[in-house]
C-alpha positions as CSV (number, residue, x, y, z in Angstrom):
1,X,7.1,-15.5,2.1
2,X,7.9,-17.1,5.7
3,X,10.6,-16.1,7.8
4,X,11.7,-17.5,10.7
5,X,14.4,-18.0,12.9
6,X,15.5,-18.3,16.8
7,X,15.4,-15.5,18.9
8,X,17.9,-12.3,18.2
9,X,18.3,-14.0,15.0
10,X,17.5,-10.4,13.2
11,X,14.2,-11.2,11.9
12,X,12.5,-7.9,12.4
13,X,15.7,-6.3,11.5
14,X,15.9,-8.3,7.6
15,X,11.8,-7.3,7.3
16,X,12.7,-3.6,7.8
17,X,15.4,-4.1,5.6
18,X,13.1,-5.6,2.6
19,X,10.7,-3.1,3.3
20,X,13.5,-0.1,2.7
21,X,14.1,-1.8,-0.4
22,X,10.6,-2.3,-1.4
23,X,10.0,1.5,-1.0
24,X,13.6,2.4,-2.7
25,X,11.9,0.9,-6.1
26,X,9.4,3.4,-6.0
27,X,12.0,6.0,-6.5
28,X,13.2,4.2,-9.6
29,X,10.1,3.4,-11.2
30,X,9.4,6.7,-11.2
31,X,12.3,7.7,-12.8
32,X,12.5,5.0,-15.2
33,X,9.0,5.7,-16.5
34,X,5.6,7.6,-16.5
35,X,3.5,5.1,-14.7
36,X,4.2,5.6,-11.1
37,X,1.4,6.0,-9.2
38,X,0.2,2.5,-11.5
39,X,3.9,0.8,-10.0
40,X,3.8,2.3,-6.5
41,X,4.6,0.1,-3.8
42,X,2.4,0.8,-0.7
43,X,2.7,-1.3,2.5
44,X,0.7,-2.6,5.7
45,X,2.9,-3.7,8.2
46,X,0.8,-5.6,11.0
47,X,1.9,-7.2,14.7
48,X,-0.4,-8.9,17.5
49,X,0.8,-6.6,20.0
50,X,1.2,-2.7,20.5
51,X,4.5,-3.1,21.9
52,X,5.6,-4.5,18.8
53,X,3.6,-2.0,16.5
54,X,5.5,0.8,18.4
55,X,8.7,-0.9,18.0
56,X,8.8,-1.1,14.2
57,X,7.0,2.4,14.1
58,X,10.3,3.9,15.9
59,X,12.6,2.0,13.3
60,X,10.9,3.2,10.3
61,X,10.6,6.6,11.5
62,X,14.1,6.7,11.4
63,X,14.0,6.8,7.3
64,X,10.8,8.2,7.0
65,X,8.5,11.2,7.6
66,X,5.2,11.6,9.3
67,X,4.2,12.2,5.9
68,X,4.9,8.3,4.5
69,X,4.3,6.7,7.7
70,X,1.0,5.9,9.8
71,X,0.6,4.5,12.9
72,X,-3.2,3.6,13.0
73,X,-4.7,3.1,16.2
74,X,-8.3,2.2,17.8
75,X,-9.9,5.1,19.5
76,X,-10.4,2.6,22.6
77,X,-6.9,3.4,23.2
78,X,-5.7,5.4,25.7
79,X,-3.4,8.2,24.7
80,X,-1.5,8.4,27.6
81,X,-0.2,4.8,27.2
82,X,1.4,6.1,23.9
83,X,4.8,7.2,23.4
84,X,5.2,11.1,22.7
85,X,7.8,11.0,20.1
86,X,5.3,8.8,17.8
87,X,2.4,10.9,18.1
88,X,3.4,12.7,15.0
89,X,2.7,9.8,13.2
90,X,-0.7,9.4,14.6
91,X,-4.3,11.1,14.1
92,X,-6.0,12.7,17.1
93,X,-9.2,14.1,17.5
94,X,-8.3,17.9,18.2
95,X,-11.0,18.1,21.4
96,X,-10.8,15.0,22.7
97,X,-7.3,13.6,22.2
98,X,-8.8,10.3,20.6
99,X,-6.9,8.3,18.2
100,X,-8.8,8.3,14.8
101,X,-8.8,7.6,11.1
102,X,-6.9,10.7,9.0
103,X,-8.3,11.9,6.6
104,X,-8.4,10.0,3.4
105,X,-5.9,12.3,1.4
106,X,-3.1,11.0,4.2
107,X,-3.8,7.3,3.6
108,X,-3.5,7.9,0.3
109,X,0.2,9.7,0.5
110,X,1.6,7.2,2.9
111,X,3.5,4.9,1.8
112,X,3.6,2.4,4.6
113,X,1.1,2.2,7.4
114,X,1.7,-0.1,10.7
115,X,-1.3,-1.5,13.1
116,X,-1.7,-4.4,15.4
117,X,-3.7,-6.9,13.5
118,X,-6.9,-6.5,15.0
119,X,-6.5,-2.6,14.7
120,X,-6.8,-3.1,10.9
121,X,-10.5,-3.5,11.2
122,X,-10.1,0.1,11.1
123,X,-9.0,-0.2,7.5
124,X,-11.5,-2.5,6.3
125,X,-15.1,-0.9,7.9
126,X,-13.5,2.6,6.4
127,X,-13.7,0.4,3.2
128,X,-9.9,1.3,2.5
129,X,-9.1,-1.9,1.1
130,X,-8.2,-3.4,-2.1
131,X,-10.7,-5.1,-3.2
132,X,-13.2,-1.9,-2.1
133,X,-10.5,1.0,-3.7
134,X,-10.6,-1.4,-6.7
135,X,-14.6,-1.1,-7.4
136,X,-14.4,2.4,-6.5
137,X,-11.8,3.6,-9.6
138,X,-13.7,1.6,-11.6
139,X,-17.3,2.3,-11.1
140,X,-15.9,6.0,-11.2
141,X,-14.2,4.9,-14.6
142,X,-17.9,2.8,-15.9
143,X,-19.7,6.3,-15.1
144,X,-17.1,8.9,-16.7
145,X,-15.3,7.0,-19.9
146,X,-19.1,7.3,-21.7
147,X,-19.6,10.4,-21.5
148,X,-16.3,11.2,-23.0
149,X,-16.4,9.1,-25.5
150,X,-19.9,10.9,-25.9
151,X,-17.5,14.2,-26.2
152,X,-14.5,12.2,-28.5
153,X,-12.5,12.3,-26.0
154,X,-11.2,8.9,-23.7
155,X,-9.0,8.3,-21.3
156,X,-5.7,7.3,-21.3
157,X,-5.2,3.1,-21.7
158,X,-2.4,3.8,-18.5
159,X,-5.5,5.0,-16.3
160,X,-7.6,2.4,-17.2
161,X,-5.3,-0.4,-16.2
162,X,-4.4,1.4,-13.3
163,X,-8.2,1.0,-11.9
164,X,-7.7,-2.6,-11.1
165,X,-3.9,-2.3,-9.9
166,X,-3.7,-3.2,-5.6
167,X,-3.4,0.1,-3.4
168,X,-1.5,-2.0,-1.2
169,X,1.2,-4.0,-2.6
170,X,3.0,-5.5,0.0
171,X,1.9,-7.1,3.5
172,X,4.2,-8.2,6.7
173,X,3.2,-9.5,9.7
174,X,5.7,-9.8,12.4
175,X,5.7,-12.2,15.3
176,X,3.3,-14.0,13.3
177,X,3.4,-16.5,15.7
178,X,2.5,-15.1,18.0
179,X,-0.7,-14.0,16.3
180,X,-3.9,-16.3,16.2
181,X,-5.4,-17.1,13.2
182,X,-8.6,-15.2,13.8
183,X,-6.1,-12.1,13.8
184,X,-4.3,-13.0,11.0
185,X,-7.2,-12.7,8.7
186,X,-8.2,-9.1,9.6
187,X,-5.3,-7.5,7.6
188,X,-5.2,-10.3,4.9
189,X,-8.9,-9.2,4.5
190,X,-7.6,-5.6,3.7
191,X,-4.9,-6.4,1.0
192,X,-6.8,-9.5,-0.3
193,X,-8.8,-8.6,-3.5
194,X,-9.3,-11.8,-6.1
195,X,-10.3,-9.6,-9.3
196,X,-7.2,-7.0,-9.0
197,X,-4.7,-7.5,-11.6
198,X,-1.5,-8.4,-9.4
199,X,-1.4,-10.2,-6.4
200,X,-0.4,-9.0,-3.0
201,X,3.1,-10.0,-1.7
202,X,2.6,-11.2,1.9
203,X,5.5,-12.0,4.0
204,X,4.5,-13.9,7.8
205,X,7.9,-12.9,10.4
206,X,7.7,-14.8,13.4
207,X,9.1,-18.3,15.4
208,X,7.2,-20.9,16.0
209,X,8.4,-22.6,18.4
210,X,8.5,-19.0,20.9
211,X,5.5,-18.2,22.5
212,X,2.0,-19.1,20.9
213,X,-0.9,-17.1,21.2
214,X,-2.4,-16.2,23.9
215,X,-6.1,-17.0,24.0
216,X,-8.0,-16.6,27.7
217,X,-11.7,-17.5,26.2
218,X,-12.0,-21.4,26.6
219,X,-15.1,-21.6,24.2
220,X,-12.6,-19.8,21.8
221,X,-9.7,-22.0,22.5
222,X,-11.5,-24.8,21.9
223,X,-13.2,-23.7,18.8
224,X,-9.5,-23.7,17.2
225,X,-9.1,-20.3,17.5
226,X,-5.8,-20.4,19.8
227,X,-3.8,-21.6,17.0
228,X,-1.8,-19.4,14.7
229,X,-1.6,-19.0,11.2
């Protein structure tokens, strides 16, 4: 999906509002039947700038808890720059105040996670990705379904199909842009995985004709990395 617009058209205000509705289906599903976890909707919401992270961080929190929502952030990044009413929904290191990865259980319960495009590196060297969850279940699947069926016993068909189902389900990038294409690629390598069973839905929220990205390496400008995606 591309959306774009003029300026103060609403375009970050309509991707908030599909990504409320994407989450209010979990709800449902879960009510409607027994495979939720298989039909939950989990999203990575990605900008080129901070400023912009922050932004949509403060919307969302406004219908979600710390508990659904993570702000990732590098380490390199200075605390004090960061607004105090979002620090809930970051990860500090307890004795130095550094911005870290939570611990795996959190990823796992949040239902939406926001980073600037380059910050999603994070995700991907912690191996938190699609494609890396995917092997995971189902090399832990390959080693335990034998020796059940060793036992007579097997797991469920629901768990089995589940293995290969995306963690995340949805991406958005806003003031895509505004974003080079080098950038772009970091979160699309974190929801991308070509075996899983579905494909991701990825929605790019920017204008084109505001301001392109901002490149201030010539060698890199000239390589083709200035443009966007």
């Amino acid at each position: 999906l591309i959306l774009t617009g003029p300026a103060g058209t609403g375009k970050t205000r309509t991707m908030l509002a599909a990504i409320q509705r994407v989450l209010a289906l979990n709800s449902t599903t879960q009510h409607n039947n027994n495979n939720g976890d298989r039909n939950h909707r989990r999203i990575l919401v990605c900008t080129p700038s901070h400023t912009a992270a922050n932004v949509i961080t403060r919307r969302l929190a406004s219908f979600l808890g710390a508990d659904k929502l993570f702000r990732l952030l590098d380490a390199s990044r200075p605390n004090s720059t960061y607004p105090l009413a979002l620090l809930p929904f970051c990860c500090q290191d307890e004795k130095t105040g550094q911005f870290m990865l939570p611990p795996l259980e959190r990823l796992f319960q949040c239902d939406v996670i926001v980073s600037t495009c380059s910050d999603a590196h994070l995700l991907y060297r912690a191996g938190f990705t699609n494609q890396q969850l995917r092997i995971h279940r189902q090399n832990v699947l390959t080693g335990i379904q034998p020796q059940l069926q060793s036992c007579g016993m097997s797991l469920g068909s629901d768990l089995i199909q589940s293995a290969a189902t995306p963690h995340f389900s949805h991406l958005f990038i806003d003031e895509a842009a505004q974003a080079t294409e080098a950038e772009t690629l970091v979160p699309l390598s974190v929801v991308a995985d070509p075996l899983g069973d579905k494909k991701v839905e990825v929605a790019l929220v920017g204008d084109p004709r505001q301001l392109s990205p901002q490149v201030f390496c010539s060698k890199a400008s000239k390589a083709g990395l200035g443009q966007s995606w």
